[in-house]
N, C-alpha and C positions, 0 to 999 in steps of 0.2 A: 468523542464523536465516532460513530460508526456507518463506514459507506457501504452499505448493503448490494451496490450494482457499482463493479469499475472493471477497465477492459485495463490491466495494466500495460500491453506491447502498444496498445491506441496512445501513450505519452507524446509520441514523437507528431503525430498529427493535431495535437490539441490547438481547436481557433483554428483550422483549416477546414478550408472547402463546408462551411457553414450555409450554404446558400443551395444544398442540395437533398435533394429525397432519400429517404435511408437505402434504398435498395442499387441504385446509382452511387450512395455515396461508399457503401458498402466495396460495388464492385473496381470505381476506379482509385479510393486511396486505402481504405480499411485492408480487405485482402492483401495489394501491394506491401504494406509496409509488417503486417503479421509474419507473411513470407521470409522476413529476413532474421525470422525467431529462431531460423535453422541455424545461425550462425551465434553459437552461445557465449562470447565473447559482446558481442553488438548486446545479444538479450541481456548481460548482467549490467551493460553501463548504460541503457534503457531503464530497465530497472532500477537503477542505483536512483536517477535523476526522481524516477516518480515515487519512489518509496520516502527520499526527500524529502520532497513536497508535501508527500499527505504529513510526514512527523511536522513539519511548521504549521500546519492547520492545524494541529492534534488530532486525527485520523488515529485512534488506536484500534480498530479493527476493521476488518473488511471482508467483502465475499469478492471474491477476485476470478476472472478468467484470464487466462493465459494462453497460447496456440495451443497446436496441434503435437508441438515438440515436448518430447517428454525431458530433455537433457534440460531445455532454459526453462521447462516449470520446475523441475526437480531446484536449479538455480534461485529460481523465486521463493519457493519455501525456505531452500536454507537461507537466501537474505532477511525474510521476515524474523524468521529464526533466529538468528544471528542478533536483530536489532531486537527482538522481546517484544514488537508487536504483534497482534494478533489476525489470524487470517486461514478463512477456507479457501484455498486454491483450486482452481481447476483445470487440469488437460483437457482441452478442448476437443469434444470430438463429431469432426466432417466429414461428407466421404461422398457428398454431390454437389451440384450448384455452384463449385466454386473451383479455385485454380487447385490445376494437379498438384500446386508446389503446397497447398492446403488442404489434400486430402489424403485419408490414410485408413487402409482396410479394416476389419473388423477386430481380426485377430492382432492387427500390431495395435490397435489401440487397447486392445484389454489386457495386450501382455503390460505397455507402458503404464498404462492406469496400475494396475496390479504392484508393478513395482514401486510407485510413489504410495500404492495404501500400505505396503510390507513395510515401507522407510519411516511414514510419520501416517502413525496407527492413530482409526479415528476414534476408537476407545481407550480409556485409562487403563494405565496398566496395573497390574496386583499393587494392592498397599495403597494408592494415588485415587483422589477423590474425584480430581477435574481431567476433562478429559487436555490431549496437548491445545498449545496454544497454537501453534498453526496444522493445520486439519487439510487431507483433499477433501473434495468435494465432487460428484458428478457432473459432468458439462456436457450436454448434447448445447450446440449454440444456439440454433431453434430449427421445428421441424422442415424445413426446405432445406438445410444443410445435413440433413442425417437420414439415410433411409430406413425402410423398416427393421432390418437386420440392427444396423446400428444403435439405432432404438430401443430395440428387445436386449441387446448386450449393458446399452448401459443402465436400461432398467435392474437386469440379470447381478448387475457388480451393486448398485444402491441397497437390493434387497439381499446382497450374501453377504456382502459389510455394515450393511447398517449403515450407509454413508449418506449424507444431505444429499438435494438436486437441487440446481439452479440451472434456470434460463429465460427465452426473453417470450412474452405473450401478449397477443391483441395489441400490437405496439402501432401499426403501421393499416389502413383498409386495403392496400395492395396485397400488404405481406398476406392478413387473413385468405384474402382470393386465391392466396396463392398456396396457401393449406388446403384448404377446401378442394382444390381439386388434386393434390399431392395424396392426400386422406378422405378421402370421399365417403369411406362410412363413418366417419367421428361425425358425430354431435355440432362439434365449435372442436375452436381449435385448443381449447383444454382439456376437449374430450382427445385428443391425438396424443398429449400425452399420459393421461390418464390408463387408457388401455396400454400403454409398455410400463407400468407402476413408474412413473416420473411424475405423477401430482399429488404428493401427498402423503403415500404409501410411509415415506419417510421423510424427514423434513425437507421441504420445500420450497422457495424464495423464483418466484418469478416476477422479470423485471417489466416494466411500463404499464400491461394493463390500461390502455389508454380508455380502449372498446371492449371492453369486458361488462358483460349485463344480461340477463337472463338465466336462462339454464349454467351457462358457464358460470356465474358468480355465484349461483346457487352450489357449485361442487366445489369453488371454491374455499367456500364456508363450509361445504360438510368435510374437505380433508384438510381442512388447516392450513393451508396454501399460505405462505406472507407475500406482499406485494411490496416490491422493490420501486417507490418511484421516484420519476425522474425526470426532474420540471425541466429544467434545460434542454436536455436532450429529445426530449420532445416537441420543446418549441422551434430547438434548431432543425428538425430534421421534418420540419413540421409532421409530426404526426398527429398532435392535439393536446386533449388536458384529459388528464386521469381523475375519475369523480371520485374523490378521498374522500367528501363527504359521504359518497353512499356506503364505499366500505367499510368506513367507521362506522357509520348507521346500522349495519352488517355485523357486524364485531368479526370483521378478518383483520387481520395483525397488520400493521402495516411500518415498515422503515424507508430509508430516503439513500437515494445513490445518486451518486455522482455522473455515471456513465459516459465517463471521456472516451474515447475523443468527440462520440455523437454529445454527450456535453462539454462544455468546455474551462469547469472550472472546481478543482479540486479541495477548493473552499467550503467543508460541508456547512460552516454555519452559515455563509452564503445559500446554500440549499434551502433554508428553513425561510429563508426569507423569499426565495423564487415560490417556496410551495405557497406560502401564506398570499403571495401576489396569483400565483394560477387562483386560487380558491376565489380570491373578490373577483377574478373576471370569470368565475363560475357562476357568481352570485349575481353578477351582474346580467346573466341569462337565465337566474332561476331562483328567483330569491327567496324561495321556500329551502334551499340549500344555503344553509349559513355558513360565512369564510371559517376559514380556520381561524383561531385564536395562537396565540403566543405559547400558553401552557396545553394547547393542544399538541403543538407540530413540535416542541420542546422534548414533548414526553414521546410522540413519533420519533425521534432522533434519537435518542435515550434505551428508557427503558423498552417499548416495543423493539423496538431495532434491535436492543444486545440481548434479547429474548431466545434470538436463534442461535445465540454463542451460548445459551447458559442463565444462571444468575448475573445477567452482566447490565450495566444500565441505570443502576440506582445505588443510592447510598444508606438503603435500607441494609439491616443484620442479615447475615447470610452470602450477600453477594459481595462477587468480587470489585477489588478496588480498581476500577478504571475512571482514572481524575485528572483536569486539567486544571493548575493554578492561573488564573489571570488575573493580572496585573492593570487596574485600569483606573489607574491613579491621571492620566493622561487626557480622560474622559471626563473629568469634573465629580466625580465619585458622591461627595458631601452635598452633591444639592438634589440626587436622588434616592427612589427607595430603590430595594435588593432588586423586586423584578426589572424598571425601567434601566439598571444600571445593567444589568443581564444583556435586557431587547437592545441598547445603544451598544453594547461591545459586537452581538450578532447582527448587526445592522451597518455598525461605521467602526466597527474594531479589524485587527487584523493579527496576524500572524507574531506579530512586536511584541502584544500584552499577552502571551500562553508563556509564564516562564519557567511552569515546569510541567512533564507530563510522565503519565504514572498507566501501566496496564498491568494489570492482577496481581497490583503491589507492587509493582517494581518500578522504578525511576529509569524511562527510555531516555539514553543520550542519544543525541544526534548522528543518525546512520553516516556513513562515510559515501559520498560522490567522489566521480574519478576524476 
């Protein structure tokens, strides 16, 4: 499985303050608890607990945000490191809208950034085919947290490394309003990142896309943009439903994330099951838009998804080995065929029947919690 959207520091909040709007829930518990990433000790046994978790789900990759602190992301990469799964990280970079204790100037963030791409290079080194297995990644959070300067910097670092971007878009109608007059000559608010090269320029992964339609989805599809969604998190935060049927219809790329603590469950094959539920109460407003299928959102979780790692996603020649054995002898196994024994493990299986799990050929033992 691959969670293409997760706030690792959001752990400690997951199944909290569910009953509030993102922009609210943002400022009274999300901020607060990121805040205390300054304290690299707290960030590694945070850490510890959710990097856990995703290995009992079989989570073997992820796109990851992390703060503003460069010591507990540097932290985070060598945990991933360490355990052999896979993962782009990201220094998160703020510098308005939010607490002084989360924001940080232009030049301290590109010196820190700098120093995590110098540490874990996002290209292969001489001799070596693949690039490493855990990678930074660009993080502007989204554009009300970063202003134009900041903007232009971490476009500036994407395009001199060659490094991925990820962030969050058209997630929220508030948030958009709240672009729109931040960026007043963009388009949409994909046009805002677009002009500092953060859409596309190099690869790309923006998360919910709830309201995304017109011009915007059109430049979506012209730079290859993947869309990170994110049923949960959407619903809890009401923001709405993301039409995966259009962007399928589209051919934009699309993978599934988890996005704790605004979701609150790090079960991605639980994921497939929330998307396939959003999709029939799409259909149930538009029945010209058919639900997802099983072998749709399957291959959404899969090989679209570890598309942005690489060869990664299938078990076709070529690509790397990322595999989960499951055990689901517990399920009644003999009185079904391969698919329905699949859909009952992703439906009513759990964590018990993954009893081994494997990323780029290698067999992940179980990370160490404190």
């Amino acid at each position: 499985m691959n969670d293409m959207h997760v706030h690792a520091p959001q752990v400690h909040n997951q199944g909290v303050a569910m009953d509030l709007e993102l922009l609210p829930w943002l400022q009274n518990y999300t901020f607060p608890e990121e805040s205390k990433y300054a304290d690299v000790e707290y960030a590694e046994r945070m850490y510890r607990r959710f990097m856990h978790t995703q290995w009992l789900f079989g989570t073997m990759r992820s796109v990851v945000f992390g703060t503003i602190h460069t010591e507990s992301t540097r932290k985070l990469m060598h945990l991933y490191q360490d355990a052999g799964m896979g993962a782009m990280v990201g220094k998160v970079a703020m510098n308005r809208n939010c607490p002084e204790t989360l924001s940080e100037n232009v030049d301290d963030y590109v010196a820190g950034t700098e120093s995590l791409i110098k540490e874990f290079s996002s290209l292969p080194s001489v001799g070596e085919t693949l690039a490493p297995l855990v990678r930074p990644i660009i993080t502007p959070r989204f554009v009300p947290s970063c202003t134009p300067e900041l903007l232009k910097a971490c476009g500036e670092l994407a395009q001199k490394y060659q490094l991925p971007v990820q962030s969050h878009l058209s997630e929220n109608t508030s948030e958009i309003a709240w672009v729109q007059e931040l960026e007043p000559e963009s388009e949409h608010y994909g046009d805002a990142y677009n002009r500092y090269g953060l859409f596309g320029q190099t690869p790309t992964i923006m998360a919910h896309c709830v309201w995304t339609h017109g011009k915007e989805l059109e430049l979506m599809k012209r730079n290859g943009v993947m869309v990170a969604h994110c049923p949960t998190s959407n619903f809890n935060i009401a923001s709405g439903m993301a039409p995966i049927r259009t962007f399928l219809d589209e051919g934009v790329k699309i993978g599934l994330g988890s996005d704790i603590s605004g979701g609150h469950d790090l079960n991605m094959f639980r994921m497939l099951v929330y998307a396939i539920q959003v999709s029939k109460m799409q259909y149930q407003q538009n029945h010209d838009k058919a639900f997802l299928t099983l072998s749709e959102i399957f291959w959404i979780a899969t090989k679209s998804a570890g598309s942005f790692f690489g060869k990664v996603g299938s078990f076709e020649p070529g690509y790397e080995f990322d595999a989960l054995v499951i055990d689901d002898s517990v399920l009644y196994p003999a009185e079904y065929s391969l698919q329905h024994r699949l859909e009952r493990f992703i439906y009513v299986g759990d964590d018990r029947q993954i009893v081994h799990r494997f990323c780029r050929g290698k067999e992940v033992a179980e990370p160490r919690v404190f």
